[in-house]
N, C-alpha and C positions, 0 to 999 in steps of 0.2 A: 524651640529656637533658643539659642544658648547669649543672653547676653556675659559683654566684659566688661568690669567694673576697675578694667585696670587701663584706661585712654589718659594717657597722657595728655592731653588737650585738657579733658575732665577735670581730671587732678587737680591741675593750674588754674582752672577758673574755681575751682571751689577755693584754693586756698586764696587765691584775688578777692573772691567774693568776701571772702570768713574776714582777711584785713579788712576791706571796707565797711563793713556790719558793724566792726567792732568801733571805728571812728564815731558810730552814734551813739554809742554806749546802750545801757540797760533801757528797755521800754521802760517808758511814759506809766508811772501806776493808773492815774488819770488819762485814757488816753481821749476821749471826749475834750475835754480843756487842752490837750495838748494840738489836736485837729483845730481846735477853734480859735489859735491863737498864730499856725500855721497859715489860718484861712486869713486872719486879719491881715497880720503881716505880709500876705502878695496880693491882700486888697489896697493896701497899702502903699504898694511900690507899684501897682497896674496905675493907681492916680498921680504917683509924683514921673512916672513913666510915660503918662498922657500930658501931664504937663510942661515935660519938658522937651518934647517929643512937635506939640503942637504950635511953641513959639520959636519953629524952623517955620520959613514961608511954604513949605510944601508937607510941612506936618498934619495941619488936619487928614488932607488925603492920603498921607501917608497909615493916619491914625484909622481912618476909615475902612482902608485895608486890611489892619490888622487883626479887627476887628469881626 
C-alpha cells in the first residue's frame, strides 16, 4: 500500500501545529517542578472557581454538577 506524504490538509496542520509548539518555547529542563506548579496553579483557580461560582444562589448545585 503506497502511502502520500504530499496531503495538503497534512501539510497545513503540521505547519499550524509547529506555529503553536513554538508559542511555548523550549521544554521545561525540570520538567517534574514544572508539572507541579502547573498542577498548583489549576488547583488554584478550581478553588477561586468554586468560590465564586457558589455565591450565585444556584451555585452550589451548579457546583455539584460539575463536579
Amino acid at each position: 500500500m503506497k502511502q502520500e506524504n504530499d496531503d495538503p490538509h497534512f501539510a497545513l496542520f503540521a505547519v499550524v501545529l509547529e506555529k503553536h509548539l513554538a508559542k511555548y518555547g523550549p521544554v521545561p529542563k525540570n520538567r517534574l517542578e514544572h508539572q507541579k506548579n502547573q498542577m498548583e496553579t489549576l488547583m488554584g483557580a478550581e478553588v477561586m472557581f468554586r468560590k465564586f461560582l457558589v455565591r450565585h444562589r444556584y451555585g452550589e448545585e451548579v457546583y455539584k454538577g460539575f463536579i
